[in-house]
N, CA, C and O of each residue as an XYZ file, in Angstrom:
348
protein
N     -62.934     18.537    141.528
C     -62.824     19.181    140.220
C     -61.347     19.506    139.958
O     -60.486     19.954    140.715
N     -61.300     19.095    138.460
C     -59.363     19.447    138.393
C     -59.671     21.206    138.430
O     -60.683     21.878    138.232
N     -57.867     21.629    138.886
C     -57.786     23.039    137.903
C     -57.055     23.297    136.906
O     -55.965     23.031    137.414
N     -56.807     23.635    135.801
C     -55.876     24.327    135.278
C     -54.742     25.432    135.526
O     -55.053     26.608    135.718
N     -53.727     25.099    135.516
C     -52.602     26.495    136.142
C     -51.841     27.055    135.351
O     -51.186     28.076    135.562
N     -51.894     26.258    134.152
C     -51.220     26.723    132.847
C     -51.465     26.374    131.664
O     -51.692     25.344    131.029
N     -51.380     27.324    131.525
C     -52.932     27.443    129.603
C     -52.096     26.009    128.939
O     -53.023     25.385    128.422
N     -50.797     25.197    128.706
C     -50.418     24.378    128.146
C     -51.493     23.309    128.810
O     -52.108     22.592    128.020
N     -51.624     23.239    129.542
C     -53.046     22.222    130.353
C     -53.651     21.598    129.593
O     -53.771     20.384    129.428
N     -54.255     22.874    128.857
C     -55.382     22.112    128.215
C     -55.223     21.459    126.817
O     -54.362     21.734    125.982
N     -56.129     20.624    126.731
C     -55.727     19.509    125.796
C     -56.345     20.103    124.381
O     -57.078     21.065    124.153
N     -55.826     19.268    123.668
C     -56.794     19.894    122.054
C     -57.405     18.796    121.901
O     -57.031     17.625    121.849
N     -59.109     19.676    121.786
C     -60.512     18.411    121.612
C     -60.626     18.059    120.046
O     -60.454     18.966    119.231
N     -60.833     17.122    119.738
C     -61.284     16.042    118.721
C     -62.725     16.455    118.164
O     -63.057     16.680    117.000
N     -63.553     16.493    119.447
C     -64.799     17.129    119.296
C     -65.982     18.119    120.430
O     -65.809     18.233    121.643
N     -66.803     18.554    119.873
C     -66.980     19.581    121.085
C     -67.875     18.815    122.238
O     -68.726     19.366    122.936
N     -67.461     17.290    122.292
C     -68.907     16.677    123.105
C     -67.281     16.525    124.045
O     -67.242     16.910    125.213
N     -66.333     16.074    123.526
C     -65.113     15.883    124.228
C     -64.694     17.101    125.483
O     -64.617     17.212    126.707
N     -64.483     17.945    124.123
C     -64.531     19.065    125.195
C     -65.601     19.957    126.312
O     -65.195     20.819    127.092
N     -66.616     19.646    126.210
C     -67.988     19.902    126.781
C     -67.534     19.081    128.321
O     -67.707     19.567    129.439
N     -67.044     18.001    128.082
C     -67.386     16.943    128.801
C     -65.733     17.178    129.885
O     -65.880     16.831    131.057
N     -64.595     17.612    129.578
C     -63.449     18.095    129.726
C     -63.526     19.150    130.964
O     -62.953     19.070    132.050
N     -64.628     20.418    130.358
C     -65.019     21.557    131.231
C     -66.149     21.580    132.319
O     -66.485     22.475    133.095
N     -66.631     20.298    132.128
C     -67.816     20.513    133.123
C     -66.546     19.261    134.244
O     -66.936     18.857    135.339
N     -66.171     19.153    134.096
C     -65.027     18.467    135.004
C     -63.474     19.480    135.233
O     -62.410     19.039    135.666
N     -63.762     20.941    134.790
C     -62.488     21.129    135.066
C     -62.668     22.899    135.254
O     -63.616     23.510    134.761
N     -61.935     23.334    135.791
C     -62.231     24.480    135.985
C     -60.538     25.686    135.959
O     -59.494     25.239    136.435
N     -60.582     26.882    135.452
C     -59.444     27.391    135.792
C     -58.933     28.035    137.169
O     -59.686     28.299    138.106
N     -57.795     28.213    137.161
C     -57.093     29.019    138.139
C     -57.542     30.287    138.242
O     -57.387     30.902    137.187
N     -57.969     30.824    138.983
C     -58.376     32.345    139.268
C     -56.863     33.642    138.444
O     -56.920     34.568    137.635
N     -55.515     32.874    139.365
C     -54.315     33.375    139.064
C     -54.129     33.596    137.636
O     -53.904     34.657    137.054
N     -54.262     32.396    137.161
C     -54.348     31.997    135.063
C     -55.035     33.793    134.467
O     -54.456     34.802    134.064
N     -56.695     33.401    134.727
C     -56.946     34.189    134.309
C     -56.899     35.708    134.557
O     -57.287     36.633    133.844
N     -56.306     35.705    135.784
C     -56.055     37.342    136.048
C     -54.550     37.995    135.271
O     -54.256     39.171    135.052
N     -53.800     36.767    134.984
C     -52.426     36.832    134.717
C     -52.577     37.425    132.574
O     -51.769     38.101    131.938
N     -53.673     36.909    132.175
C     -54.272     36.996    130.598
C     -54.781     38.400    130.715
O     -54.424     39.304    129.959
N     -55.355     38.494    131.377
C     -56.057     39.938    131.591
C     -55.141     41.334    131.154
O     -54.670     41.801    132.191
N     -54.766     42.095    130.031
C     -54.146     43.135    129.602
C     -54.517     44.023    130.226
O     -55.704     44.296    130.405
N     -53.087     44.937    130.892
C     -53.373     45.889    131.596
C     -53.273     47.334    131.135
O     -52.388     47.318    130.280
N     -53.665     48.402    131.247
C     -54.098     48.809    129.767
C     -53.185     50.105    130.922
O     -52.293     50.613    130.243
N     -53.191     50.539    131.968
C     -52.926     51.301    133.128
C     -51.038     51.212    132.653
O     -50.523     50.094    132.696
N     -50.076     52.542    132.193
C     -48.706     52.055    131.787
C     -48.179     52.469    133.361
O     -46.977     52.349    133.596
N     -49.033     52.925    134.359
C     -48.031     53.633    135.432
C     -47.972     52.033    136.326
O     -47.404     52.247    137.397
N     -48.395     50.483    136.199
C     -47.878     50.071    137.046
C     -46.827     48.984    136.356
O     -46.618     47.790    136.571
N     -46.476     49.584    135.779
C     -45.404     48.736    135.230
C     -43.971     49.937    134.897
O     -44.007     51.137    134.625
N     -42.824     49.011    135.060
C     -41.300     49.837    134.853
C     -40.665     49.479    133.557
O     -40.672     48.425    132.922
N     -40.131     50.600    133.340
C     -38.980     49.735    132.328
C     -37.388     49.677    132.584
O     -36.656     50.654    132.739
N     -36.895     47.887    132.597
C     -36.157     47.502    133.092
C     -35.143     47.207    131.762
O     -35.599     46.668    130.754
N     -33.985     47.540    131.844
C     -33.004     47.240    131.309
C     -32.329     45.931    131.428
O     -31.839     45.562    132.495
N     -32.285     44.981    129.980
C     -31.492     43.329    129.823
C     -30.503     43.414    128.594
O     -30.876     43.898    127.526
N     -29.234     42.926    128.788
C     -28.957     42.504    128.382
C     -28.569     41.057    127.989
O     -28.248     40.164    128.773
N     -28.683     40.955    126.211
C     -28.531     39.545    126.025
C     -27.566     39.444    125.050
O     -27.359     40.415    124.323
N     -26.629     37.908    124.851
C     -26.303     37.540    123.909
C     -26.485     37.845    122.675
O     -27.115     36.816    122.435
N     -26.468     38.581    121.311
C     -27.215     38.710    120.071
C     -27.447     37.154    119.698
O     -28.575     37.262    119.217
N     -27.195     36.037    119.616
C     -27.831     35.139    119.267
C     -28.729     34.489    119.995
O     -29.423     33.586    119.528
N     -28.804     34.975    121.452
C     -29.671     34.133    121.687
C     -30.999     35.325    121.384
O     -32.170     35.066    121.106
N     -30.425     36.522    121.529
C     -32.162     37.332    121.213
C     -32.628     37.276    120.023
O     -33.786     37.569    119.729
N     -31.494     36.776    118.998
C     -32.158     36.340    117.547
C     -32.992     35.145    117.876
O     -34.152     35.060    117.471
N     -32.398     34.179    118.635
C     -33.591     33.176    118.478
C     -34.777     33.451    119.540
O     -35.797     32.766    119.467
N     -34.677     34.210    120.288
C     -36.054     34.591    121.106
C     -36.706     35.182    119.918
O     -37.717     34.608    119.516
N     -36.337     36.128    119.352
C     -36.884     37.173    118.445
C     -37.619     36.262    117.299
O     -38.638     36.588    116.691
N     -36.840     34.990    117.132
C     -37.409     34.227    115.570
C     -38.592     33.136    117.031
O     -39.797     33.220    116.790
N     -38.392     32.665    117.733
C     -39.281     32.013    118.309
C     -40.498     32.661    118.720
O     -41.581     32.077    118.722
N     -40.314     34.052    119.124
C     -41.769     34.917    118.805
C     -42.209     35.015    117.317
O     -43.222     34.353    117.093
N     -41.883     35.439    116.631
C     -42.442     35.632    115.325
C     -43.075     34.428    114.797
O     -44.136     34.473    114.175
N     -42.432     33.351    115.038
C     -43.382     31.926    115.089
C     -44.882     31.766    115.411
O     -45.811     31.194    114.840
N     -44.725     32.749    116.953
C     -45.603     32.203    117.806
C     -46.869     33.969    117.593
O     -47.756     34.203    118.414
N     -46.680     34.591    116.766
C     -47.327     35.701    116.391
C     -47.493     36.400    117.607
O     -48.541     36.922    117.987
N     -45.940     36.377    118.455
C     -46.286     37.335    118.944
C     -44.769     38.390    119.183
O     -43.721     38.266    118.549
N     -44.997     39.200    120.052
C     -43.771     40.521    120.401
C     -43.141     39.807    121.439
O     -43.549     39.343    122.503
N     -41.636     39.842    120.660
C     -40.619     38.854    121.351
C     -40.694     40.049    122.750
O     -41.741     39.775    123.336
N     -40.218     40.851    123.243
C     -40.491     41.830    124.752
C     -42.072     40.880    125.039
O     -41.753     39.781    125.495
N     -43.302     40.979    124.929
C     -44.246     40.082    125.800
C     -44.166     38.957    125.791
O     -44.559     38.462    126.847
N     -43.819     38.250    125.055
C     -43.133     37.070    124.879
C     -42.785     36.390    126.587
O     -43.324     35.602    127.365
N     -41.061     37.606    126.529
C     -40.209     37.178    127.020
C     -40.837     37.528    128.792
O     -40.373     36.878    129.729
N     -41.745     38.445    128.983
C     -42.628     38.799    129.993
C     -43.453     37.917    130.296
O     -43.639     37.925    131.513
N     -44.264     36.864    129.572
C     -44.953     36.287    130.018
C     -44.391     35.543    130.143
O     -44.892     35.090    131.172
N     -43.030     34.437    129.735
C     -42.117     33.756    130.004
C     -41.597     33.953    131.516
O     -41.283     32.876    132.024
N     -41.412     35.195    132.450
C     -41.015     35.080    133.458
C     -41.948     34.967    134.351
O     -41.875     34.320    135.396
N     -43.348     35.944    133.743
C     -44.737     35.511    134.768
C     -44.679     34.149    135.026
O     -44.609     33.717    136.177
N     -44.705     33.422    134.018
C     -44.711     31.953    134.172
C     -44.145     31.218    135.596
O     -44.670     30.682    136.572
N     -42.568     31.551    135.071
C     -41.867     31.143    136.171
C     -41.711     31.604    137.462
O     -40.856     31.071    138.170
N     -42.179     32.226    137.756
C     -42.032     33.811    138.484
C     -43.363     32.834    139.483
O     -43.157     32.603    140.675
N     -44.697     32.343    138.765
C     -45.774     31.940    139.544
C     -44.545     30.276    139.668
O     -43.974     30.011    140.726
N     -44.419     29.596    138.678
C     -44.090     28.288    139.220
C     -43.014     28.710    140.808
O     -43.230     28.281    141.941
N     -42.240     29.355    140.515
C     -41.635     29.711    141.723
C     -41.577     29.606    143.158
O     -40.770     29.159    143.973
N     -43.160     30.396    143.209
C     -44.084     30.851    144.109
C     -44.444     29.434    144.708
O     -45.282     29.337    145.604
C-alpha cells in the first residue's frame, strides 16, 4: 500500500470512482495527520523572535493571503515541513 507524507501527494480526482479507487490503494502517514491536528493547548508552544528582509515578508505576507491563510502559520507549517523532510 502507498503512503502519503505530504498533503501535495495527493492528486486532484476527475471523478469520485477515480478517487475511490486512489484510497483504497493508498493510505496516510500517521505523522501527516497528527502534524494537521490544531493544538488548541498555548503552553506548548514559545514565542520566538525573526527577523526578515521587508520585502521578502511582503511577499510571504502576499503569498499567504493568496493561499487564505496567516502568513505567521503559514510560515510554521513551512518549517514543520522541512523540519520532518529533515528528519
Amino acid at each position: 500500500m502507498r503512503v502519503i507524507k505530504n498533503w501535495r501527494d495527493i492528486p486532484h480526482f476527475e471523478t469520485p470512482e477515480l478517487e475511490r479507487e486512489f484510497w483504497s490503494e493508498t493510505s496516510l502517514d500517521p505523522r501527516l495527520m497528527n502534524s494537521s491536528v490544531l493544538k488548541t493547548d498555548n503552553r506548548e508552544s514559545m514565542t520566538v523572535t525573526l527577523r526578515f528582509d521587508p520585502k521578502m515578508l511582503a511577499r510571504i505576507k502576499r503569498l499567504a493571503r493568496s493561499r487564505y491563510l496567516n502568513y505567521q502559520s503559514m510560515i510554521k507549517q513551512w518549517l514543520g515541513e522541512r523540519l520532518e523532510k529533515e528528519m
